[in-house]
C-alpha positions in Angstrom: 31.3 23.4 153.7 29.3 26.6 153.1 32.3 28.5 152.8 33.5 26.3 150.2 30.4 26.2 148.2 30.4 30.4 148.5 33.7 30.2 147.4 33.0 27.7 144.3 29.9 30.3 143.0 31.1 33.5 144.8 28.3 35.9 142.7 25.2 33.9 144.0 23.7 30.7 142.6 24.5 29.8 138.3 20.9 30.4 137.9 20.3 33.6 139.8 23.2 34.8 137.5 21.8 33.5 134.6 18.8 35.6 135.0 20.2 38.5 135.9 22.2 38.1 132.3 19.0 37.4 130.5 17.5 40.3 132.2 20.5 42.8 131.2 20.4 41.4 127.4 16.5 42.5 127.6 17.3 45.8 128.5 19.9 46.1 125.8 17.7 44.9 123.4 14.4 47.2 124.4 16.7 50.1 124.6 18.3 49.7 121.0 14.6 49.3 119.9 13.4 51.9 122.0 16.3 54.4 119.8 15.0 53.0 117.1 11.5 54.3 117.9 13.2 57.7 118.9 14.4 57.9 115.4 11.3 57.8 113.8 9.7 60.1 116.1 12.5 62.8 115.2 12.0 61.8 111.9 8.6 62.5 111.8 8.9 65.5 114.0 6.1 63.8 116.2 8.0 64.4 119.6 5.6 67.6 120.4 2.4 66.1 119.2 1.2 66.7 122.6 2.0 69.7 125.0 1.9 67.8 128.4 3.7 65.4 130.0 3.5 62.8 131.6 -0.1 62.4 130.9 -1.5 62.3 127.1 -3.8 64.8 126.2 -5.2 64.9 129.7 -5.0 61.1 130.5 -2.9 58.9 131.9 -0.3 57.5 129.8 -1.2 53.9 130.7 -5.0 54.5 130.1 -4.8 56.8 126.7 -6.4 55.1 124.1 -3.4 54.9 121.9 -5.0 52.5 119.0 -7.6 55.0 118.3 -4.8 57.4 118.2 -3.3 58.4 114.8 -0.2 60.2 112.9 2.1 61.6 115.3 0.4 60.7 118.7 0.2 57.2 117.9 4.5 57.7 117.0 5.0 59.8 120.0 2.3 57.7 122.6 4.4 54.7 121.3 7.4 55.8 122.2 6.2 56.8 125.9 4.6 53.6 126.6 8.4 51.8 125.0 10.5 54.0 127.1 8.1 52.9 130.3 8.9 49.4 129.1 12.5 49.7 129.5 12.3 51.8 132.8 10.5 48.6 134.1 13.0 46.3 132.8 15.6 48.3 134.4 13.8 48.2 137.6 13.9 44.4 137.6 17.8 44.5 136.5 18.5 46.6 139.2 16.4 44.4 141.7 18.0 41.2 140.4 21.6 42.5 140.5 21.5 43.4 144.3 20.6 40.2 145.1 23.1 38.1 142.9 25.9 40.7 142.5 25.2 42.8 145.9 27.7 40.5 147.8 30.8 40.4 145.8 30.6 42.6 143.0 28.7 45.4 144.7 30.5 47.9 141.5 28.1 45.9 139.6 24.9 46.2 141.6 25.9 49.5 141.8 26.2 50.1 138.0 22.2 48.6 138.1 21.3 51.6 140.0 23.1 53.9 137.6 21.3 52.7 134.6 18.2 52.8 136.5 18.8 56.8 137.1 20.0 57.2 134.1 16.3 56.0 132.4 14.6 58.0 134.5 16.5 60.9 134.0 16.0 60.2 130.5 12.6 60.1 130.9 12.4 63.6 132.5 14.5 65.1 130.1 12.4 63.9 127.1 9.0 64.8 129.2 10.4 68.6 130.2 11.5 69.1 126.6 8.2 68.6 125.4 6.5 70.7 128.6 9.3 73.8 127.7 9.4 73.3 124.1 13.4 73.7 123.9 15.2 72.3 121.2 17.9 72.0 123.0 16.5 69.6 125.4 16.0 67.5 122.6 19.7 67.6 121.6 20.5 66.9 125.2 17.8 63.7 125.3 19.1 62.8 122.0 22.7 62.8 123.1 22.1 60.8 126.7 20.2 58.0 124.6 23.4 56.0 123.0 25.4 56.5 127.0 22.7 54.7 128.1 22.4 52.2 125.5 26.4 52.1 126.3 25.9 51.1 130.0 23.3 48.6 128.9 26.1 47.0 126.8 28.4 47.3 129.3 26.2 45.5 132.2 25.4 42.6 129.6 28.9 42.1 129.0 29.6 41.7 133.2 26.8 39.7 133.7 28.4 37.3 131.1 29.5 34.0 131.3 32.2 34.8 129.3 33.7 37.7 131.7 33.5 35.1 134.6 35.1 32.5 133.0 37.5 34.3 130.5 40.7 32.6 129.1 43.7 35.2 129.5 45.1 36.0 126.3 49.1 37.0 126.7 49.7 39.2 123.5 52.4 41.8 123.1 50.4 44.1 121.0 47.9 44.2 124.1 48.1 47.4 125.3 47.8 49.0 121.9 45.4 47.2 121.0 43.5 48.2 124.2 44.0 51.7 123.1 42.8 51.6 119.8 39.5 49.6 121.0 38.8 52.8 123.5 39.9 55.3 121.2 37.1 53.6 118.6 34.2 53.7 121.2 35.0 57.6 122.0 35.0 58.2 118.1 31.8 55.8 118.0 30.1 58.3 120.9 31.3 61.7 119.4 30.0 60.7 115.8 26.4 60.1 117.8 26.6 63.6 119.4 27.1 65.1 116.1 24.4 63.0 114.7 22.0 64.3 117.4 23.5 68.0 116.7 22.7 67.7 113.0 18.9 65.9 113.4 18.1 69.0 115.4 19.9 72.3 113.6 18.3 73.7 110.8 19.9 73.9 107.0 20.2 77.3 106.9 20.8 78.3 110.8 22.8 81.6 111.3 26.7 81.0 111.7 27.5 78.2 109.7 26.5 75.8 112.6 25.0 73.0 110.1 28.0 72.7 107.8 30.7 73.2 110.6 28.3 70.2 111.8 28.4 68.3 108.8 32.0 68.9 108.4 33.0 67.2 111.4 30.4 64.2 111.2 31.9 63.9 107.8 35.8 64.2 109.0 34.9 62.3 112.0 33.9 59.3 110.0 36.6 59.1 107.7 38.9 58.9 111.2 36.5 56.4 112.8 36.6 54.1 109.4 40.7 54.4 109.5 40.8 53.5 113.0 38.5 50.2 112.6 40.5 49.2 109.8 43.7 49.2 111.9 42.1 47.7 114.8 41.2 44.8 112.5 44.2 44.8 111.0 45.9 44.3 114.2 43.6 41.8 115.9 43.9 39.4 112.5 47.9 39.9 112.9 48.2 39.2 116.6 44.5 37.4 117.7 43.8 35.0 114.6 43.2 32.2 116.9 40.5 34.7 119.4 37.1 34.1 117.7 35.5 36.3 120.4 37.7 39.0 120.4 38.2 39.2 116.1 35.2 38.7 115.2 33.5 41.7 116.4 36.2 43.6 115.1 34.9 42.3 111.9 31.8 42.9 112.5 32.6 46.4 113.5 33.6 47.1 110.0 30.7 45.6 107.9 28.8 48.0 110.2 30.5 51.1 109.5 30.6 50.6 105.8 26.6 50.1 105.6 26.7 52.9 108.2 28.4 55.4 105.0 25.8 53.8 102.9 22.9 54.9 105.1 24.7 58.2 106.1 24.8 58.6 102.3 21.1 57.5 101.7 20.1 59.5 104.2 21.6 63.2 103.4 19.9 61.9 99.7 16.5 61.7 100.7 16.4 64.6 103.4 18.0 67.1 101.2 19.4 66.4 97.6 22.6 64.8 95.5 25.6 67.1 95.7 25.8 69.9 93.4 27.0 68.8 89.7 25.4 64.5 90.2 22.8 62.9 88.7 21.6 66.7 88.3 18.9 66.6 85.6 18.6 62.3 85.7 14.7 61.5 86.2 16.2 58.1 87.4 17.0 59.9 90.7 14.3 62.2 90.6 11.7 60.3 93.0 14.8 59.5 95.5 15.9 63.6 96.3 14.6 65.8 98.9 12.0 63.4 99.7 11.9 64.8 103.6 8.7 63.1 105.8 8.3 60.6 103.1 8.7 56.7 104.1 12.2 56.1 102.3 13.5 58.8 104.3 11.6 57.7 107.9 13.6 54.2 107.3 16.8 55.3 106.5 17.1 57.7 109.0 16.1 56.0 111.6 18.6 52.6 110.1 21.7 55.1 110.3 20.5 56.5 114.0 20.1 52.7 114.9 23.2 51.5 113.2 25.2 54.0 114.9 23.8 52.9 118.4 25.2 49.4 117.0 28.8 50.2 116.1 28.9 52.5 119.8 27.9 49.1 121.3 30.0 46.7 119.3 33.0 49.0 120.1 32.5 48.8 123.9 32.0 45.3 124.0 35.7 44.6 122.2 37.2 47.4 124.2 36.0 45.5 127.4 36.9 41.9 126.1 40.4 43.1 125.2 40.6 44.6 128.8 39.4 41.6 130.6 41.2 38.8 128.7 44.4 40.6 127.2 47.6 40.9 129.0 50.8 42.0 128.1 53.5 38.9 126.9 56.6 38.4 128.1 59.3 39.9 125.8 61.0 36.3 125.1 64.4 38.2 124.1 64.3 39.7 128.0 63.5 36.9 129.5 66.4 34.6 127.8 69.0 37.9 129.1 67.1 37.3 132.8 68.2 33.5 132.6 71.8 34.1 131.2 72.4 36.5 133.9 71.3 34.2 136.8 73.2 30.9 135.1 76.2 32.9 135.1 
């Protein structure tokens, strides 16, 4: 009888599993907001407004009195005491997933450790770039952010009720499909890279290293934007009837067209209206080159949090079209099967 009740609930008890869902859709969540946080720190250029870590000016981070603090130590205080939030959260998701998921689906407590290294190692990498000073620490930290956010995604979706109890969805545009959605969330990553790249090279570096930057963010859009639009396309052709696996392809697409706007916005503010535009309009004139300013901070830090969004959305329809897609049966084959066993 125990057998049969292990059998019935193999990952642990409904509400055991429940929390460690609720637990993984927190960490999502304080991770998205904790990029978001990181984005206005970059923004500001707060992220060396003090030159030790991990204590604050002398004190430890949990005792520095960070409402007194102002400017860019109350930004960059912030965003220490949000990242120890999520490395806490991620303590108790790793915690809760050994003991609902350490049975069965071990991969999965497994993949709670990972995320749990991977935030700490995050943490270490933002606290040695501010102890060495290196720029390109801070390209690194701001490139390992969105993989992270990535796995958070990825746990939330496993943890699921729908990837338990998924309906199989026999389609013969599956495996294409499948292949667009991956191609999309590698697109999705790169374009965040680049992003990082461009947030910390300098206008007028040696080489040509900012506009061979801007060149590919800008090609590498136009490609992610054609991709989406097949993908939705196809999933509207062959998946009307698959609310859960459409409409975040939808979703997807809204995203990356206020993603161009704020890509757009942003570029505006920061540095100025291509050459030849609204040159000499005073309509414009209190929107260019408006760099530290408030307009720019929110925009910014919309297209850097955005971006984290359509990486996210992409993973989640690449895994649902993994888990409950499989390939149809080619109805013109099988009728040639049963002709040649009737005869």
């Amino acid at each position: 009888m125990m057998q049969n009740a292990m059998n019935n609930n193999p990952s642990g008890s409904t509400k055991a599993r429940r929390w460690a869902h609720v637990l993984a859709v927190a960490l999502l969540c304080a991770t998205w907001m904790l990029i978001c946080v990181g984005g206005v720190v970059t923004t500001q250029r707060a992220g060396m407004a003090f030159e030790d870590w991990p204590t604050s000016d002398g004190s430890n981070m949990f005792l520095y009195p960070w409402f007194r603090a102002a400017g860019d130590k109350f930004i960059e205080h912030g965003h220490r005491l949000f990242g120890a939030l999520v490395g806490m959260i991620a303590i108790a998701l790793c915690v809760s997933l050994w003991i609902v998921e350490g049975g069965r689906r071990r991969w999965l407590a497994w993949l709670g450790v990972a995320a749990l290294a991977l935030v700490i190692f995050q943490g270490v990498l933002g606290g040695m770039r501010v102890r060495a000073s290196d720029i390109d620490l801070a390209k690194i930290h701001g490139c390992v952010a969105p993989l992270f956010f990535a796995l958070t995604v990825a746990i939330a979706v496993f943890t699921s009720r729908w990837w338990c109890d998924r309906k199989i969805v026999r389609c013969m545009a599956s495996g294409r499909l499948q292949r667009i959605a991956i191609v999309t969330t590698v697109l999705a990553y790169l374009q965040l890279i680049l992003g990082a790249q461009l947030r910390h090279v300098a206008p007028f570096s040696s080489g040509g290293a900012f506009r061979m930057a801007v060149l590919f963010h800008l090609v590498l859009a136009a490609v992610l934007l054609l991709d989406v639009l097949v993908l939705v396309v196809l999933m509207r052709r062959h998946l009307s009837d698959e609310r859960t696996l459409v409409r975040p392809s939808q979703l997807l697409l809204g995203m990356i067209v206020v993603q161009v706007v704020l890509g757009m916005g942003s570029w505006v503010l920061k540095y100025s209206w291509p050459a030849g535009i609204f040159a000499d309009s005073r309509l414009v004139a209190g929107w260019t080159n408006t760099a530290g300013g408030v307009a720019e901070s929110i925009v910014v830090t919309a297209h850097v949090a955005v971006g984290s969004l359509i990486l996210g959305t992409s993973l989640l329809i690449s895994l649902r079209l993994l888990r409950g897609m499989r390939k149809a049966a080619n109805p013109q084959l099988g009728a040639i099967a049963l002709l040649g066993v009737t005869l």
